[in-house]
PDB file of N, CA, C, O and CB in Angstrom:
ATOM      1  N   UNK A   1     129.785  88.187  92.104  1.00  0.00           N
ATOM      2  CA  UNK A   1     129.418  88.584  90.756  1.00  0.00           C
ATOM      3  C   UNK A   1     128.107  89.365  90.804  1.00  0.00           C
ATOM      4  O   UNK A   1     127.066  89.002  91.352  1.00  0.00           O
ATOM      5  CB  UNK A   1     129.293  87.347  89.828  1.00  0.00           C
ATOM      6  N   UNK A   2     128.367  90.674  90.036  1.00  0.00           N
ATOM      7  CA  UNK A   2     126.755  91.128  90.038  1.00  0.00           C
ATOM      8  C   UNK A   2     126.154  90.904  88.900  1.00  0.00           C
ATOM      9  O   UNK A   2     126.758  91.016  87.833  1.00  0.00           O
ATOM     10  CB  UNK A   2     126.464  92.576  90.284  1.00  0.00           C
ATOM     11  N   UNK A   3     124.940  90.572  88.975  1.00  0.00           N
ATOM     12  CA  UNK A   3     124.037  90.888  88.030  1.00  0.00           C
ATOM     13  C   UNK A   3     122.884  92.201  87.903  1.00  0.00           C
ATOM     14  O   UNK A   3     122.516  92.898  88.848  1.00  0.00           O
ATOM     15  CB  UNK A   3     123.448  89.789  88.040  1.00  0.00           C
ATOM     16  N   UNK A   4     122.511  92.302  86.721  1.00  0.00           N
ATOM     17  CA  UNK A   4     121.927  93.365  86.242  1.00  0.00           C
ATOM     18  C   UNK A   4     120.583  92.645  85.811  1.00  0.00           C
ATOM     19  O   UNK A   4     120.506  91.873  84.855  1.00  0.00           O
ATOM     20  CB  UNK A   4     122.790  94.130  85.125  1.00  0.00           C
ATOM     21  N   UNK A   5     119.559  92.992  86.622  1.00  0.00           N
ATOM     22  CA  UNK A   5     118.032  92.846  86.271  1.00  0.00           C
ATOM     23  C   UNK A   5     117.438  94.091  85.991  1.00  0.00           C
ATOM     24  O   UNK A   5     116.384  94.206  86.617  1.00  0.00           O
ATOM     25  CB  UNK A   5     117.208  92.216  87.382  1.00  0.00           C
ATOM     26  N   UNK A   6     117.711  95.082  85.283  1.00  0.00           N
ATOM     27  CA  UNK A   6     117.337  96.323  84.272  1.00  0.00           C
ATOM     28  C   UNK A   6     117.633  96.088  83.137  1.00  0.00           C
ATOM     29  O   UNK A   6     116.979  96.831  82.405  1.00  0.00           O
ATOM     30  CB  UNK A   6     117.922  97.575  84.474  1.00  0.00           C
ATOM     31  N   UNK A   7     118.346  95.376  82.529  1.00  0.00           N
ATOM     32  CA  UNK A   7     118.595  95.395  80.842  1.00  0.00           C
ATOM     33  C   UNK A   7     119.983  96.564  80.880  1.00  0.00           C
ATOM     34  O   UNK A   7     120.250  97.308  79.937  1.00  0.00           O
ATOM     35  CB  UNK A   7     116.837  96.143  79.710  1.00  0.00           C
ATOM     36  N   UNK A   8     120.760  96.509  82.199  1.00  0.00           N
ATOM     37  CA  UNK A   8     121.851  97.540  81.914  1.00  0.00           C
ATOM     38  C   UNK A   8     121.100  99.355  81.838  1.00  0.00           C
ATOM     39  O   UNK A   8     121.421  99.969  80.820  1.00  0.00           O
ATOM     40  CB  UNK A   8     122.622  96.971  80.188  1.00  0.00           C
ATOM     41  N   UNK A   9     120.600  99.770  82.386  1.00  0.00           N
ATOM     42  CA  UNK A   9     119.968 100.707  82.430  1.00  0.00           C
ATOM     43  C   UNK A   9     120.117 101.115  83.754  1.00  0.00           C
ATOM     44  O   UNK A   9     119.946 100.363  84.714  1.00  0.00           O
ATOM     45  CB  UNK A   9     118.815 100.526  81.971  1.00  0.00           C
ATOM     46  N   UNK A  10     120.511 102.580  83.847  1.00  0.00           N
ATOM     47  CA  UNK A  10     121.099 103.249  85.544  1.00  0.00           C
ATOM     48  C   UNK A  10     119.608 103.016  86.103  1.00  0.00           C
ATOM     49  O   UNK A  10     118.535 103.339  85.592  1.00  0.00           O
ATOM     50  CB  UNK A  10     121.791 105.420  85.704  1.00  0.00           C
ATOM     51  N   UNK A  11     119.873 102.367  87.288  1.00  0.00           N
ATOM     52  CA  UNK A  11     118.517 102.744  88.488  1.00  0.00           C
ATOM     53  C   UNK A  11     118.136 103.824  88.592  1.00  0.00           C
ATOM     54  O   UNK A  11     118.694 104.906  88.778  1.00  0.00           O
ATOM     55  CB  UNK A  11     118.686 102.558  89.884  1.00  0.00           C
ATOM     56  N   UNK A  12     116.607 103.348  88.395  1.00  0.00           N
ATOM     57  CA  UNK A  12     115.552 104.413  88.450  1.00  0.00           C
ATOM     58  C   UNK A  12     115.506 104.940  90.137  1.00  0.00           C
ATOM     59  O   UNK A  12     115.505 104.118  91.053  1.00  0.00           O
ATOM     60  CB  UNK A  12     113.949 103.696  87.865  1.00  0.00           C
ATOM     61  N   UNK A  13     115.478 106.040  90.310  1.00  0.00           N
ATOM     62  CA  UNK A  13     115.123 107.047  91.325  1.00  0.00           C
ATOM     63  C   UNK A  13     113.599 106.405  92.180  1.00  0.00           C
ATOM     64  O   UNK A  13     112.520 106.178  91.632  1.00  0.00           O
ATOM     65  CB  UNK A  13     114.864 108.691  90.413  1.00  0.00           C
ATOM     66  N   UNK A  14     113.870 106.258  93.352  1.00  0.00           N
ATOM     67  CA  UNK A  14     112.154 105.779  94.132  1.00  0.00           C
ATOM     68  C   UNK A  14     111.195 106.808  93.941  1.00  0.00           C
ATOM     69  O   UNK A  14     110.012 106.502  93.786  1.00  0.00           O
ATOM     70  CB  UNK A  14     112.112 105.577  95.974  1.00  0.00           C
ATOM     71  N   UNK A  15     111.578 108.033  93.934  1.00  0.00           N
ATOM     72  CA  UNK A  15     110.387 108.975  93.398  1.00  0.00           C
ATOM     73  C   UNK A  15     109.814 109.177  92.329  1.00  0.00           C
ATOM     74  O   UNK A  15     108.624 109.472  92.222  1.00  0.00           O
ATOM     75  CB  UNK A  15     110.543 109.965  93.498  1.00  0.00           C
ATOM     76  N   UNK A  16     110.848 108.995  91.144  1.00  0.00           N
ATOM     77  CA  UNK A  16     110.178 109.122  89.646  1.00  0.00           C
ATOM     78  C   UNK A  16     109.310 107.623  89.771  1.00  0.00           C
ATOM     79  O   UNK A  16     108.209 107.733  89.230  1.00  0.00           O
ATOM     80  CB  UNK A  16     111.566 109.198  88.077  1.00  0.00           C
ATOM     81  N   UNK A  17     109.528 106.400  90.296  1.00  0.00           N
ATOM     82  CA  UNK A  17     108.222 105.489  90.359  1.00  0.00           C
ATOM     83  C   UNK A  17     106.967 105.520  90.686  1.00  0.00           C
ATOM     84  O   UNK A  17     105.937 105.000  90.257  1.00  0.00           O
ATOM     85  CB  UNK A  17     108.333 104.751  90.908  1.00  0.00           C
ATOM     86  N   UNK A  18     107.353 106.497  91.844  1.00  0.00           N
ATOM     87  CA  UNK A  18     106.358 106.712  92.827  1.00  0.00           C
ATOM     88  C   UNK A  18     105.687 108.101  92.094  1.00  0.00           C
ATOM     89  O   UNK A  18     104.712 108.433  92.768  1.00  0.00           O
ATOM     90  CB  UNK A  18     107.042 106.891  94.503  1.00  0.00           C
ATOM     91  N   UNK A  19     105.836 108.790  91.231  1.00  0.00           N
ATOM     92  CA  UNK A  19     105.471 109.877  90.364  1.00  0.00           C
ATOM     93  C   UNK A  19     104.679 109.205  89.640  1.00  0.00           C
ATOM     94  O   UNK A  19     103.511 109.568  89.505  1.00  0.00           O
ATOM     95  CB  UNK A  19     106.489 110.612  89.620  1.00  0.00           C
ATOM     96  N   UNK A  20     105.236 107.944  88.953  1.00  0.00           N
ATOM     97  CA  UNK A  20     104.726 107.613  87.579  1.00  0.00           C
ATOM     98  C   UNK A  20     103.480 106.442  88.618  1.00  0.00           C
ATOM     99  O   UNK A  20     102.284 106.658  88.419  1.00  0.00           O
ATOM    100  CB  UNK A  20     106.248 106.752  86.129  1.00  0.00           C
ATOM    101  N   UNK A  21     103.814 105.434  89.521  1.00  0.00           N
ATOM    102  CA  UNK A  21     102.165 104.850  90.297  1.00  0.00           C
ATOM    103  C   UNK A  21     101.458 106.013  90.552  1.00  0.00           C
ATOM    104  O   UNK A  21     100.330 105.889  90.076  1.00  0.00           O
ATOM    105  CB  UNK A  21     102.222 103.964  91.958  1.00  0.00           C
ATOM    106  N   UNK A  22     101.627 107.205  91.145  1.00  0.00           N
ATOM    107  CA  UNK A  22     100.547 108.241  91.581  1.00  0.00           C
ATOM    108  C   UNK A  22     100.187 108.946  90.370  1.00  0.00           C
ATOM    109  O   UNK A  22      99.078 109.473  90.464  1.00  0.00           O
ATOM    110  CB  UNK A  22     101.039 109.302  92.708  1.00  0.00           C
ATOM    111  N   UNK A  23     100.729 109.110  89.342  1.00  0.00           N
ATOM    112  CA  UNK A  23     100.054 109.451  88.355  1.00  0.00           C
ATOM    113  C   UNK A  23      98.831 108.529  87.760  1.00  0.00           C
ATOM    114  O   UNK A  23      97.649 108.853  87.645  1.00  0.00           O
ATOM    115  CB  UNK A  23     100.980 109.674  87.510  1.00  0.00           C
ATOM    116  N   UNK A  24      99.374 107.458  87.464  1.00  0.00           N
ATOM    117  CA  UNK A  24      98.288 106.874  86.836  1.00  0.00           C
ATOM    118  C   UNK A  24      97.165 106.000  87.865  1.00  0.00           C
ATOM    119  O   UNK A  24      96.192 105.328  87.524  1.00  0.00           O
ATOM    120  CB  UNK A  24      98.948 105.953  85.751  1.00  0.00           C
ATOM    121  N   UNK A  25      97.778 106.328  89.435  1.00  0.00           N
ATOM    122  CA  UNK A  25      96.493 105.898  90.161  1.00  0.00           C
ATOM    123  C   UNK A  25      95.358 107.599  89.999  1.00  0.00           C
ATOM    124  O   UNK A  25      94.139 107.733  89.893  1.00  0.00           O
ATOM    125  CB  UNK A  25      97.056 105.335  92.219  1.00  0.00           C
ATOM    126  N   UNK A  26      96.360 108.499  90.046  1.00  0.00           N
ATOM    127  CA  UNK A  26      94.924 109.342  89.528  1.00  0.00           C
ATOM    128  C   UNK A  26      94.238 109.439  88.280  1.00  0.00           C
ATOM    129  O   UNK A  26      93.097 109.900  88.283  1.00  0.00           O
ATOM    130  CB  UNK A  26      95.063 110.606  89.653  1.00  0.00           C
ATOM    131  N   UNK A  27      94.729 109.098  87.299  1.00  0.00           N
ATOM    132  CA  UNK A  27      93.718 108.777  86.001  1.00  0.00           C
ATOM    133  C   UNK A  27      93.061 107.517  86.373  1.00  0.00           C
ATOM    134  O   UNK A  27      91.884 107.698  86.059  1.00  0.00           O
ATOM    135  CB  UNK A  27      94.521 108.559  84.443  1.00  0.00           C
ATOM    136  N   UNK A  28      93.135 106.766  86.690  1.00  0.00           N
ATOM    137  CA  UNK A  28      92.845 105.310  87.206  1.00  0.00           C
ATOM    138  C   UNK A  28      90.857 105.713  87.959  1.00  0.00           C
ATOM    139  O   UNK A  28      89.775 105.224  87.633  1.00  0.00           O
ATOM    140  CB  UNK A  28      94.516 104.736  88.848  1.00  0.00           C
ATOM    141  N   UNK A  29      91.243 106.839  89.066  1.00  0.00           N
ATOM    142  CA  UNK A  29      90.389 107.284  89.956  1.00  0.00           C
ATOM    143  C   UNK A  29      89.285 108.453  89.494  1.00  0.00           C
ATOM    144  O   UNK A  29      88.163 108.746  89.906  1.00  0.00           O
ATOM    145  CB  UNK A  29      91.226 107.708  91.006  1.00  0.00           C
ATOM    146  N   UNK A  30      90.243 109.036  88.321  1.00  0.00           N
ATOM    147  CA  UNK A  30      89.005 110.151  88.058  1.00  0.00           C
ATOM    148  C   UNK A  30      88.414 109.334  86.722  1.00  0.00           C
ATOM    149  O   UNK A  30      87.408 109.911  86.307  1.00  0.00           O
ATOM    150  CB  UNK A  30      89.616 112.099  87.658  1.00  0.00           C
ATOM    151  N   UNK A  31      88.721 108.279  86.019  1.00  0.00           N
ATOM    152  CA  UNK A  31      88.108 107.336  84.879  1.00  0.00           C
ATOM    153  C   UNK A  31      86.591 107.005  85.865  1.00  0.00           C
ATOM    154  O   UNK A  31      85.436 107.405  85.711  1.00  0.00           O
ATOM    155  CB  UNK A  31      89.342 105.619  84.415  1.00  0.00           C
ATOM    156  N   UNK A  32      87.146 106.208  86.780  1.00  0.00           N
ATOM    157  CA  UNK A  32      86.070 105.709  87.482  1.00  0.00           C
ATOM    158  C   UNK A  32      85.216 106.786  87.997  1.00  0.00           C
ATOM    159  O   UNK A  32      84.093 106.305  88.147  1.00  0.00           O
ATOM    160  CB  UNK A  32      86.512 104.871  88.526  1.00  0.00           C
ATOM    161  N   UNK A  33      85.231 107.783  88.269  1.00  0.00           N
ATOM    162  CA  UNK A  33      84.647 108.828  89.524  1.00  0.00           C
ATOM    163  C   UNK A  33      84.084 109.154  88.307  1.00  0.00           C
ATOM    164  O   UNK A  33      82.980 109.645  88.541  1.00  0.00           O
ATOM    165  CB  UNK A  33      85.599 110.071  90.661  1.00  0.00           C
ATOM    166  N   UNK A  34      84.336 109.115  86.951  1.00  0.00           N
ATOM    167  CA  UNK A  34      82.910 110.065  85.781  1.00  0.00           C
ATOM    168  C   UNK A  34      82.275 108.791  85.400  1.00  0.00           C
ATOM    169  O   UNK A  34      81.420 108.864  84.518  1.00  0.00           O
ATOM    170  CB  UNK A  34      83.523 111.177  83.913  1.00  0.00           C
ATOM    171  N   UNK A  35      82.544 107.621  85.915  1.00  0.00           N
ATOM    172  CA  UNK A  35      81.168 106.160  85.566  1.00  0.00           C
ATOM    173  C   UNK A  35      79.860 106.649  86.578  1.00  0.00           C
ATOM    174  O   UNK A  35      79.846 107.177  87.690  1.00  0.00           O
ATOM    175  CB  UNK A  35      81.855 103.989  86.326  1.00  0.00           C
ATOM    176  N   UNK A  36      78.786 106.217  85.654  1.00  0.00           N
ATOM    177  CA  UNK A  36      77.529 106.424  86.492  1.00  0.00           C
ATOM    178  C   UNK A  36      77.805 105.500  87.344  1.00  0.00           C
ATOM    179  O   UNK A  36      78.630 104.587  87.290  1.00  0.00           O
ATOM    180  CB  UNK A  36      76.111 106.282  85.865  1.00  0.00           C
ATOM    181  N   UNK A  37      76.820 105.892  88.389  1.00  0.00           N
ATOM    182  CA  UNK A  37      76.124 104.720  89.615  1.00  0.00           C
ATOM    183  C   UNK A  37      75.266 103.936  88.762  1.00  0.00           C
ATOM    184  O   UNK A  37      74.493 104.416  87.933  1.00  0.00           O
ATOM    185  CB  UNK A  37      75.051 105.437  91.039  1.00  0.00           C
ATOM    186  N   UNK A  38      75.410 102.875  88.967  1.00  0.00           N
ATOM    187  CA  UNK A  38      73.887 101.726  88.313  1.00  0.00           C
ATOM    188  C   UNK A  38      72.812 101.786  89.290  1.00  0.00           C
ATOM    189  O   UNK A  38      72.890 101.770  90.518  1.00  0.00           O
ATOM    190  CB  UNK A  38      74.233  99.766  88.186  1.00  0.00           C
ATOM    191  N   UNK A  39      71.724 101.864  88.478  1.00  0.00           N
ATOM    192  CA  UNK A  39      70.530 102.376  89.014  1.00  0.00           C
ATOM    193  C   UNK A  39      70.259 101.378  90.304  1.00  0.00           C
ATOM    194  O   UNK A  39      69.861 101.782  91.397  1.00  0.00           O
ATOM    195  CB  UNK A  39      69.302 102.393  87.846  1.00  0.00           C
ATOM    196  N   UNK A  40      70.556  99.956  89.967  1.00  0.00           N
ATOM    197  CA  UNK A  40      70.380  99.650  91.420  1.00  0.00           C
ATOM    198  C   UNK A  40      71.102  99.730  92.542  1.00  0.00           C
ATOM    199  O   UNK A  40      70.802  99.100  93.556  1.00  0.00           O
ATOM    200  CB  UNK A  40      70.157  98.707  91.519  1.00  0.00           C
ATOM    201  N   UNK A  41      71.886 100.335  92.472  1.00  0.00           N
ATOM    202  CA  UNK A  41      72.999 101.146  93.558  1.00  0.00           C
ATOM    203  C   UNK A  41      71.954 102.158  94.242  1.00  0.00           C
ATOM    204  O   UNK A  41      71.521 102.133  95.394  1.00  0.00           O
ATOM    205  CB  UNK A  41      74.514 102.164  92.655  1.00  0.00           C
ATOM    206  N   UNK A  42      71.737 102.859  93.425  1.00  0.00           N
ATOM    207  CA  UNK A  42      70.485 104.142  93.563  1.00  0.00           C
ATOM    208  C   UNK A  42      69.380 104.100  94.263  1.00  0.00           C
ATOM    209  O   UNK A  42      68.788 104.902  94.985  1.00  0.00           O
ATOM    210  CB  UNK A  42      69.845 104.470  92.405  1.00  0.00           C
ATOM    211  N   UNK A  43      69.162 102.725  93.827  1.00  0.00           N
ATOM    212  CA  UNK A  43      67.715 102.201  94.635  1.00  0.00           C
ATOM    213  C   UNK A  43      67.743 102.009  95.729  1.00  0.00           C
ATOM    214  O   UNK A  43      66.970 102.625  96.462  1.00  0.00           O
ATOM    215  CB  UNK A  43      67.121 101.071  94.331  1.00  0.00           C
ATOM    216  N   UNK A  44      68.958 100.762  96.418  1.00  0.00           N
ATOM    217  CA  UNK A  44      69.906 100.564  97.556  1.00  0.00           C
ATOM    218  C   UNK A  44      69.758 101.945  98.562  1.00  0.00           C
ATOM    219  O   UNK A  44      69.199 102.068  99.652  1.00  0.00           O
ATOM    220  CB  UNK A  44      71.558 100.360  96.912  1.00  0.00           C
ATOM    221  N   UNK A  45      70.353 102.730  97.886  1.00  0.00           N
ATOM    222  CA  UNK A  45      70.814 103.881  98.700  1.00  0.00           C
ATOM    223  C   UNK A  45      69.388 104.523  98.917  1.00  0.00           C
ATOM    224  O   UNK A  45      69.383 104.858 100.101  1.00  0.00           O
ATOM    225  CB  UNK A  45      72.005 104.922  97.917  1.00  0.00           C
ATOM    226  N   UNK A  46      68.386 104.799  98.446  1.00  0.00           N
ATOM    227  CA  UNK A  46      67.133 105.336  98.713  1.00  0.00           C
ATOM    228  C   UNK A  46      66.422 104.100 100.031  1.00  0.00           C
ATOM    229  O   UNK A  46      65.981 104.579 101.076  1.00  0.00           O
ATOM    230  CB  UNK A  46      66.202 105.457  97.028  1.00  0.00           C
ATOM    231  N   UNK A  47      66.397 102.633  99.818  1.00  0.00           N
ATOM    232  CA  UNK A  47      65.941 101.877 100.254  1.00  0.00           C
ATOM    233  C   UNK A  47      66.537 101.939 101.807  1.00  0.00           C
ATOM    234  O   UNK A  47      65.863 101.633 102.791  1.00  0.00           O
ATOM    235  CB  UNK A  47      66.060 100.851  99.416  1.00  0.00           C
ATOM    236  N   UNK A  48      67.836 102.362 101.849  1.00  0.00           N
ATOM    237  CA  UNK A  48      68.557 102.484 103.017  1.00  0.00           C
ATOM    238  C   UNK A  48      68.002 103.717 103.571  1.00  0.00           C
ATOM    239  O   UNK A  48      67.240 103.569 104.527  1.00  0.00           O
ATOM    240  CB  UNK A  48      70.067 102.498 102.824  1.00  0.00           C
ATOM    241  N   UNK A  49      68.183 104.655 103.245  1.00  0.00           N
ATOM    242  CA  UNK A  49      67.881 106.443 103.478  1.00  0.00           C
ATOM    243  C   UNK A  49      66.520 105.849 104.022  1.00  0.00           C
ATOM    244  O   UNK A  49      66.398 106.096 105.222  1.00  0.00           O
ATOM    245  CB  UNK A  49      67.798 107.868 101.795  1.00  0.00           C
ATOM    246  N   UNK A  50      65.623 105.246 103.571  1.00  0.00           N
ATOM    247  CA  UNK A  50      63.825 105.267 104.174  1.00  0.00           C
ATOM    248  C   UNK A  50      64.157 104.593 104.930  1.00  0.00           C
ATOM    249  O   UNK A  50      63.406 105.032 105.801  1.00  0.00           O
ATOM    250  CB  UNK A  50      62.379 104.735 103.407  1.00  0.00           C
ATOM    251  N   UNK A  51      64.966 103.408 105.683  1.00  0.00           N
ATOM    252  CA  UNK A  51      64.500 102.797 106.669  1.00  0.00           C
ATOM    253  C   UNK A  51      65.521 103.038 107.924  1.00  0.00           C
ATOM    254  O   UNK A  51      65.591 102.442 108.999  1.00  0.00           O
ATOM    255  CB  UNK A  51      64.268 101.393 106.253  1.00  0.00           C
ATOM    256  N   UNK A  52      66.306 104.151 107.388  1.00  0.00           N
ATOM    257  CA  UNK A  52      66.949 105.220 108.257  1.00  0.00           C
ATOM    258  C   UNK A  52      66.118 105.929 109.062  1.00  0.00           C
ATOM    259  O   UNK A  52      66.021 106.116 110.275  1.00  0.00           O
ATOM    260  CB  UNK A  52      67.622 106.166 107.531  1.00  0.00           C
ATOM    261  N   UNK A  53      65.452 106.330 107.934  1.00  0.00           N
ATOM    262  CA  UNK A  53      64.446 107.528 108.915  1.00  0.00           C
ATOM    263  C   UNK A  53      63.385 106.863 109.489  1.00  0.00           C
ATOM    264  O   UNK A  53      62.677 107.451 110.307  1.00  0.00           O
ATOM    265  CB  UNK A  53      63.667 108.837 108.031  1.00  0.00           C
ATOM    266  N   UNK A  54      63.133 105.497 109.116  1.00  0.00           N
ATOM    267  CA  UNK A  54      62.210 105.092 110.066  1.00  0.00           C
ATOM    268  C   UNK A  54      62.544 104.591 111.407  1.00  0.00           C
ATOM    269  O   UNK A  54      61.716 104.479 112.311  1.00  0.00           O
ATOM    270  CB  UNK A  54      61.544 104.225 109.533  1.00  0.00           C
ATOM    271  N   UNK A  55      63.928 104.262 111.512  1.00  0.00           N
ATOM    272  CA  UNK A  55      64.243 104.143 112.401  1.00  0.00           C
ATOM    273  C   UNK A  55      64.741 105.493 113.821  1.00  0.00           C
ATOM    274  O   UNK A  55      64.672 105.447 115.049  1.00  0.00           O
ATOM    275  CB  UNK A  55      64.951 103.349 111.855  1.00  0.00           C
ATOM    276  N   UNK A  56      65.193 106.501 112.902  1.00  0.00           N
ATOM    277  CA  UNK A  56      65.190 107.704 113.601  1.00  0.00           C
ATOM    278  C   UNK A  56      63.550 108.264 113.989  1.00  0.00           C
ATOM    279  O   UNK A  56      63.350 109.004 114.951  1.00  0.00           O
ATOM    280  CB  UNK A  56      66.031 108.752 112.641  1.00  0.00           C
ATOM    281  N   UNK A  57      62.941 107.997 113.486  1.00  0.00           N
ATOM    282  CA  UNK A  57      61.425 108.503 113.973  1.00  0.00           C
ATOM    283  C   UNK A  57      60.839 107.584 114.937  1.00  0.00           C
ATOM    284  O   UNK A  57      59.836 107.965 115.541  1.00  0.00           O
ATOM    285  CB  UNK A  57      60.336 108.603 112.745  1.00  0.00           C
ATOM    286  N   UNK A  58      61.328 106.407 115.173  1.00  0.00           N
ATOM    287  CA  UNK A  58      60.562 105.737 116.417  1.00  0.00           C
ATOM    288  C   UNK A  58      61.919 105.548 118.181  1.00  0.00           C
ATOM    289  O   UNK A  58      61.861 104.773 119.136  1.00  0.00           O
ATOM    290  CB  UNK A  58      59.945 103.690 115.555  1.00  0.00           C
ATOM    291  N   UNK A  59      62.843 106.571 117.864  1.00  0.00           N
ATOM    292  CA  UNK A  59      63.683 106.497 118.637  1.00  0.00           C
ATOM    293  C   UNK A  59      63.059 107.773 119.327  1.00  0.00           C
ATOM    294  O   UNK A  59      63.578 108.244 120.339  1.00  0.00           O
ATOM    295  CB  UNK A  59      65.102 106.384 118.104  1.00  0.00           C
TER     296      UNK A  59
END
């Protein structure tokens, strides 16, 4: 006996899924990519960068 776990609706195509996840993983990615950095991210990354170069200057 088969059953129907679509509600009776022809199977969807693996690409139109895979259209519709890659679509909205790119709105997903450019939402996030226009959020600021929080300033203490900023700080981090400066705090890192100086003790970069201090370490490149005594090598």
């Amino acid at each position: 006996m088969e059953t129907k776990t679509n509600g009776g609706q022809p199977p969807s195509k693996a690409g139109d899924s895979n259209a519709q996840i890659a679509m909205k993983l790119r709105a997903f990615y450019h939402s996030v990519q226009d959020e600021a950095l929080p300033q203490r991210f900023l700080d981090l990354l400066e705090k890192l960068d100086a003790a970069e170069g201090g370490v490149r200057r005594a090598e």
